[in-house]
MIVOLO-838797 format. One record per residue (C-alpha): residue number from 1; residue in one letter; chain; x, y, z. Coordinates in nm, 4 decimals. Example, Ala and Ser with C-alpha at 12.3 -4.5 7.8 and 13.67 -1.06 7.14 Angstrom:
<resi = 1 | resn = A | chain = A | c1 = 1.2300 | c2 = -0.4500 | c3 = 0.7800>;
<resi = 2 | resn = S | chain = A | c1 = 1.3670 | c2 = -0.1060 | c3 = 0.7140>;
***
This chain:
<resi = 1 | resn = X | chain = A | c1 = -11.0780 | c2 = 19.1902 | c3 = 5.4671>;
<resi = 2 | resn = X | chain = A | c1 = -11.1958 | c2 = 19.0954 | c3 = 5.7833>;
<resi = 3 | resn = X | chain = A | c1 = -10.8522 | c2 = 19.1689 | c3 = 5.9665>;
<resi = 4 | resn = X | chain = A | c1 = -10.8724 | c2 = 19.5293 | c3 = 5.7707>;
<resi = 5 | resn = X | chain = A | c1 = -11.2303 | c2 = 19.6407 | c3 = 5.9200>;
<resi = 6 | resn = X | chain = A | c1 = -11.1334 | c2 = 19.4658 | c3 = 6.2703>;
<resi = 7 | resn = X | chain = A | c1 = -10.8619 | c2 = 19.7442 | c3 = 6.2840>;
<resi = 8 | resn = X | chain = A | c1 = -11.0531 | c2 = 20.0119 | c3 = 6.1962>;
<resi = 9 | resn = X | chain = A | c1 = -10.7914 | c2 = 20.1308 | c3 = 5.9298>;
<resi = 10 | resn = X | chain = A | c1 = -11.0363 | c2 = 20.3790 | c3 = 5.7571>;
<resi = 11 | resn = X | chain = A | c1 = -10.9953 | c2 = 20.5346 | c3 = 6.0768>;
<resi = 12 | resn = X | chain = A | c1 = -10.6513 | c2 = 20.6065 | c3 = 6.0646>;
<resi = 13 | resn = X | chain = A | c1 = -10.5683 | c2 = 20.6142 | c3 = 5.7080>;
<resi = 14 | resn = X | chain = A | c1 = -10.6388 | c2 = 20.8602 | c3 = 5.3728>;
<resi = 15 | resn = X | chain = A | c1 = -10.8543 | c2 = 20.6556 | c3 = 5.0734>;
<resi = 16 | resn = X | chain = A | c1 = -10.5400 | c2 = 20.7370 | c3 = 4.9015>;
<resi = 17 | resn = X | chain = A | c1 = -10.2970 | c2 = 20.5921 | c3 = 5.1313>;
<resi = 18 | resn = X | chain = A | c1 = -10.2528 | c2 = 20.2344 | c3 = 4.9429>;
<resi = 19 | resn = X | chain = A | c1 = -10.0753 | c2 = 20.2800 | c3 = 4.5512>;
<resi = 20 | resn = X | chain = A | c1 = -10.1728 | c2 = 19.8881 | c3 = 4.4712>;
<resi = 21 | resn = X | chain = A | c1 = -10.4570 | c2 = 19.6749 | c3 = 4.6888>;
<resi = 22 | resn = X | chain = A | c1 = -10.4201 | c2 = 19.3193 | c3 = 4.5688>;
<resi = 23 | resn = X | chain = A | c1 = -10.8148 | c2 = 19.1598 | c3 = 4.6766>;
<resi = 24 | resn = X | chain = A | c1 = -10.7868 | c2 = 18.7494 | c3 = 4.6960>;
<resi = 25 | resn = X | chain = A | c1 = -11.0722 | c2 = 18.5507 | c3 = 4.6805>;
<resi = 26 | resn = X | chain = A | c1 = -11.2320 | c2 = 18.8395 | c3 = 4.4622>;
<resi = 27 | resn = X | chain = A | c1 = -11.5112 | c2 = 18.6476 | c3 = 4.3847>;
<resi = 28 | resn = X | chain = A | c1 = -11.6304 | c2 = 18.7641 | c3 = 4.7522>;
<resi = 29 | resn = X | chain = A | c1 = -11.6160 | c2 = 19.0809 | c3 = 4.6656>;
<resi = 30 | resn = X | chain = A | c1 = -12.0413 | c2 = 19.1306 | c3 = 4.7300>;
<resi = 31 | resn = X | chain = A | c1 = -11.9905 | c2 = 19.0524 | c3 = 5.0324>;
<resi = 32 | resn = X | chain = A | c1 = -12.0418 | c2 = 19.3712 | c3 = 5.3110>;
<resi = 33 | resn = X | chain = A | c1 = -11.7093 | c2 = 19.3341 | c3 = 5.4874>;
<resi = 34 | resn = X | chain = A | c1 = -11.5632 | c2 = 19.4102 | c3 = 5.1196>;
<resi = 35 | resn = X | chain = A | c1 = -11.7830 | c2 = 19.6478 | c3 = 4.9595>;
<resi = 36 | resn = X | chain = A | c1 = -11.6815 | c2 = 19.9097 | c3 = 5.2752>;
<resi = 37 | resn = X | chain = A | c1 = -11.3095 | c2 = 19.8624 | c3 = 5.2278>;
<resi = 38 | resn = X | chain = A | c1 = -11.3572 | c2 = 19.8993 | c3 = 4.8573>;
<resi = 39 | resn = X | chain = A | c1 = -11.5617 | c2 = 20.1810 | c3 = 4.8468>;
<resi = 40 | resn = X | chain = A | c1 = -11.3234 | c2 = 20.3879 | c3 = 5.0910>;
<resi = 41 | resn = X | chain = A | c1 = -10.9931 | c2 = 20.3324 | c3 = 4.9649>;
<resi = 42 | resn = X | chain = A | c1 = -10.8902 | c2 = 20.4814 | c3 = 4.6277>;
<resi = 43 | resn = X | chain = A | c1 = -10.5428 | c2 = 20.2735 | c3 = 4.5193>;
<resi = 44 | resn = X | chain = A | c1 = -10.4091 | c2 = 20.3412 | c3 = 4.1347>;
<resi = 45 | resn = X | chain = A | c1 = -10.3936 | c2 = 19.9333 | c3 = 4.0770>;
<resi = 46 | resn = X | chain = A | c1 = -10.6982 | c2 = 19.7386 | c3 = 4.2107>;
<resi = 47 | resn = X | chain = A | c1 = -10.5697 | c2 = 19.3906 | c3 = 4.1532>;
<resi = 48 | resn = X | chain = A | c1 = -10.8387 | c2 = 19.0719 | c3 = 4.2376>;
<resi = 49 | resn = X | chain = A | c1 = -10.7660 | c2 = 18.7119 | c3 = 4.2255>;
<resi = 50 | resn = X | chain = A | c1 = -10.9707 | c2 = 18.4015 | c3 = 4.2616>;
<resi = 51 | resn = X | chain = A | c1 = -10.8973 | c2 = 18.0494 | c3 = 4.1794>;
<resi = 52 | resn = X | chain = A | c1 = -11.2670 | c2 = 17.9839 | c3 = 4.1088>;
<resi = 53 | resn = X | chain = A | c1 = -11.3710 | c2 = 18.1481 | c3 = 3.8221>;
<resi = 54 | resn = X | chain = A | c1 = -11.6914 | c2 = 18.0291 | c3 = 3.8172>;
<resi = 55 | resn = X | chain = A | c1 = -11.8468 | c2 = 18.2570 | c3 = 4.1525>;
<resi = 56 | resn = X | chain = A | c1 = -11.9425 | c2 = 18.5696 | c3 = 4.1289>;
<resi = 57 | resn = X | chain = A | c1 = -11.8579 | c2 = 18.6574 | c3 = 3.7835>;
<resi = 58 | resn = X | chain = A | c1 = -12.2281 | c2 = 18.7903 | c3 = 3.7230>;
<resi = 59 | resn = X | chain = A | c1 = -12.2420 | c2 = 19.0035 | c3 = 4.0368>;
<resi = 60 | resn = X | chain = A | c1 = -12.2800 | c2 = 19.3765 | c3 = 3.9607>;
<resi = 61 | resn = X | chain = A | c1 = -12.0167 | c2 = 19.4339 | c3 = 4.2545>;
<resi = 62 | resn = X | chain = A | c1 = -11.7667 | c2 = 19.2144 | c3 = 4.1072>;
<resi = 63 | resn = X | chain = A | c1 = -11.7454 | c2 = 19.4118 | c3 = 3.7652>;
<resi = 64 | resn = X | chain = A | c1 = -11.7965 | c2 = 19.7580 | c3 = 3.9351>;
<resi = 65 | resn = X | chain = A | c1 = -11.4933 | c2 = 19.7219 | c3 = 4.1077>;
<resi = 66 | resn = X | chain = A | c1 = -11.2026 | c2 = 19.4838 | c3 = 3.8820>;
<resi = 67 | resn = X | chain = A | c1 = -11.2202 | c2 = 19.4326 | c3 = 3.4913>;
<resi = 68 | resn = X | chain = A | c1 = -11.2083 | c2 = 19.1096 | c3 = 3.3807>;
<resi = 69 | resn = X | chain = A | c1 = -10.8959 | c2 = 18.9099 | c3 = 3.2721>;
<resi = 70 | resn = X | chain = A | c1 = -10.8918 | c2 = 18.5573 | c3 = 3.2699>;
<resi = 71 | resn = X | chain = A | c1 = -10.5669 | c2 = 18.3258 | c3 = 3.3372>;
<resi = 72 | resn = X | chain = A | c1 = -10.5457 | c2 = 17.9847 | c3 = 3.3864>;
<resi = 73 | resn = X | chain = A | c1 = -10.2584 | c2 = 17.8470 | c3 = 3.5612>;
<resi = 74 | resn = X | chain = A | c1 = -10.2166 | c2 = 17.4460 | c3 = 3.4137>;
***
């Protein structure tokens, strides 16, 4: 995310631009530097992963923006 806002892509690109945005480390997805990129772009598949389950799952940002569907990988 931080490599995204450094470039200043909302700048350059449409909301619609990107057809899948795959988020990792989801469970960050409060944070400032997120909540800009997510709000602006508009992709048909919003796909977040996290290997710790246990952040963030309360946040009101977190379920705004990705359902929830657990996996675990054993």
């Amino acid at each position: 995310m931080q490599s995204f806002n450094s470039k200043k892509l909302t700048d350059v690109v449409k909301p619609d631009f990107y057809d899948d945005i795959v988020v990792d480390e989801c469970h960050n997805v409060a944070a400032p530097s997120y909540q800009e990129l997510l709000d602006y772009f508009r992709p048909k598949t919003l796909l977040g992963l996290t290997a710790d389950s246990s952040k963030k799952w309360n946040d009101r940002y977190f379920f705004r923006s990705f359902r929830h569907y657990e996996r675990s990988v054993s």
